[in-house]
C-alpha positions as CSV (number, residue, x, y, z in Angstrom):
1,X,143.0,59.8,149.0
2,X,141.0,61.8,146.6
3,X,142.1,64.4,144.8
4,X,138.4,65.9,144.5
5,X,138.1,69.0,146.7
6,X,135.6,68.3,149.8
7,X,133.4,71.7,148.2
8,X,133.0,72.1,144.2
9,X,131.2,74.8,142.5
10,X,129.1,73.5,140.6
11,X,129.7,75.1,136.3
12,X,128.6,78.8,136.1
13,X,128.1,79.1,139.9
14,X,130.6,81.0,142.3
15,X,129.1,79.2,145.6
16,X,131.1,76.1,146.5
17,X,128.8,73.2,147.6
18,X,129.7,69.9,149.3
19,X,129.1,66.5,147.2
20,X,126.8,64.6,148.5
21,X,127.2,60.5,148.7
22,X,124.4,59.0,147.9
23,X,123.5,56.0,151.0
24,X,122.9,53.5,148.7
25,X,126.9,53.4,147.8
26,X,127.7,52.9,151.7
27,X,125.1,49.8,151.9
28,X,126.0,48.1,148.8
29,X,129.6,48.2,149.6
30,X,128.0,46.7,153.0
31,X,125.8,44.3,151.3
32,X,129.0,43.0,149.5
33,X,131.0,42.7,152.6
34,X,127.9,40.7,154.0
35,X,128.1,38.6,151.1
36,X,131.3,37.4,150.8
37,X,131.3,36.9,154.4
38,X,128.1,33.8,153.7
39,X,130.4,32.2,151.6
40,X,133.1,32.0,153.8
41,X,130.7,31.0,156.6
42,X,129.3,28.2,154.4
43,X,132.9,27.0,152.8
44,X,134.0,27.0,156.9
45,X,131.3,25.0,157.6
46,X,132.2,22.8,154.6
47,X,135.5,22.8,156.2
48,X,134.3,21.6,159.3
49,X,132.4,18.6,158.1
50,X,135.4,17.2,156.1
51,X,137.7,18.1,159.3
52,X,134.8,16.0,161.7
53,X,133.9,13.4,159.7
54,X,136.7,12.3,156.7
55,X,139.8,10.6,156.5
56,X,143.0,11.6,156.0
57,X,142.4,13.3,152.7
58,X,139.5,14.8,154.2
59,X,141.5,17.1,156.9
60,X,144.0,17.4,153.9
61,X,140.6,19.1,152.0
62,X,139.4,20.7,154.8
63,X,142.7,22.6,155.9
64,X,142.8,23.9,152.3
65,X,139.1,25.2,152.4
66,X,139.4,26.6,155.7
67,X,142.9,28.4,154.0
68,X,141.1,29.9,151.1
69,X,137.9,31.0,153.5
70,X,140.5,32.5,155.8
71,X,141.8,34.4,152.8
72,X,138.6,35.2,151.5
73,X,138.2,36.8,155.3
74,X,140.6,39.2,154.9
75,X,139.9,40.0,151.0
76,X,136.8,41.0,152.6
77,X,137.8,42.8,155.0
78,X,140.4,44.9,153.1
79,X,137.9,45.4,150.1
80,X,135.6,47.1,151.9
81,X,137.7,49.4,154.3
82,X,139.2,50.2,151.0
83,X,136.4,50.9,149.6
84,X,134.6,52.9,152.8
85,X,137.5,55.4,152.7
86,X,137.3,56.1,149.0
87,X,133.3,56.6,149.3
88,X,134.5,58.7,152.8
89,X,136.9,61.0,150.6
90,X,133.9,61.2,147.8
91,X,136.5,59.5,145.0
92,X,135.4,59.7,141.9
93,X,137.5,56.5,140.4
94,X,136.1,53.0,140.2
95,X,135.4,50.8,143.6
96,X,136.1,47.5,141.3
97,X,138.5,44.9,141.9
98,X,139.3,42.3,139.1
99,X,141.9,40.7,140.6
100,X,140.5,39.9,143.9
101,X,137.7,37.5,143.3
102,X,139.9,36.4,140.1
103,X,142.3,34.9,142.4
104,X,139.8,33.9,145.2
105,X,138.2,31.4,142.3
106,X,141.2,30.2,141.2
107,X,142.1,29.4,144.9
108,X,138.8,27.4,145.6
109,X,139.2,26.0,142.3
110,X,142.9,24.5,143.3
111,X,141.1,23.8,146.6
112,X,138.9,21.4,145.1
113,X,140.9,20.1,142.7
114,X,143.3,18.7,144.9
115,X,140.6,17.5,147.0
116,X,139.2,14.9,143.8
117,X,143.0,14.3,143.1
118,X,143.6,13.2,146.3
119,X,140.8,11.5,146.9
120,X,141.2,9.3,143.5
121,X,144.3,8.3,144.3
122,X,143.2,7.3,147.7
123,X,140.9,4.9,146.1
124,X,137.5,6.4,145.9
């Protein structure tokens, strides 16, 4: 919750106005929601394909990618309620996570890198 006051007076005047949120902040936190849900769209669909149409290292590949799309999912999803309330309750602090998508790459990243692994030692 903020700790900003719903109505400030502004420096010099006694009348207490509301703040207003500009609508741009609510879409792009939108926009960004929309975003990373495509990618988890696309790495399902990746997902999919390898679940369909590979071997057994490909379900192996495509339960991992459809783990870290899951996950992604619900980063999403908690990123921007998170981020809807604090624009709701007019905070003032930054709406940035570093950790997040840090972890989200590093998750793909494993994702596919035990895909090659497996796959070379499968053979090729």
């Amino acid at each position: 919750m903020s700790s900003q006051p719903l109505l400030q007076s502004a420096p010099g005047k006694r009348i207490a106005l509301p703040t207003r949120v500009e609508p741009k902040v609510f879409f792009a936190n939108e926009r960004t929601f929309l975003s990373y849900l495509n990618f988890t769209v696309l790495l399902g669909g990746l997902a999919i394909g390898l679940l369909n149409f590979g071997d057994s290292v490909g379900r192996i590949s495509a339960g991992l990618f459809t783990l870290v799309a899951m996950g992604t999912m619900l980063y999403a999803l908690f990123t921007f309620h998170w981020r809807a309330r604090s624009i709701r309750m007019r905070g003032q602090g930054g709406f940035d996570d570093r950790v997040g998508p840090t972890v989200l790459a590093i998750a793909l990243a494993v994702a596919v890198l035990v895909n090659f692994v497996l796959r070379v030692a499968d053979g090729g």
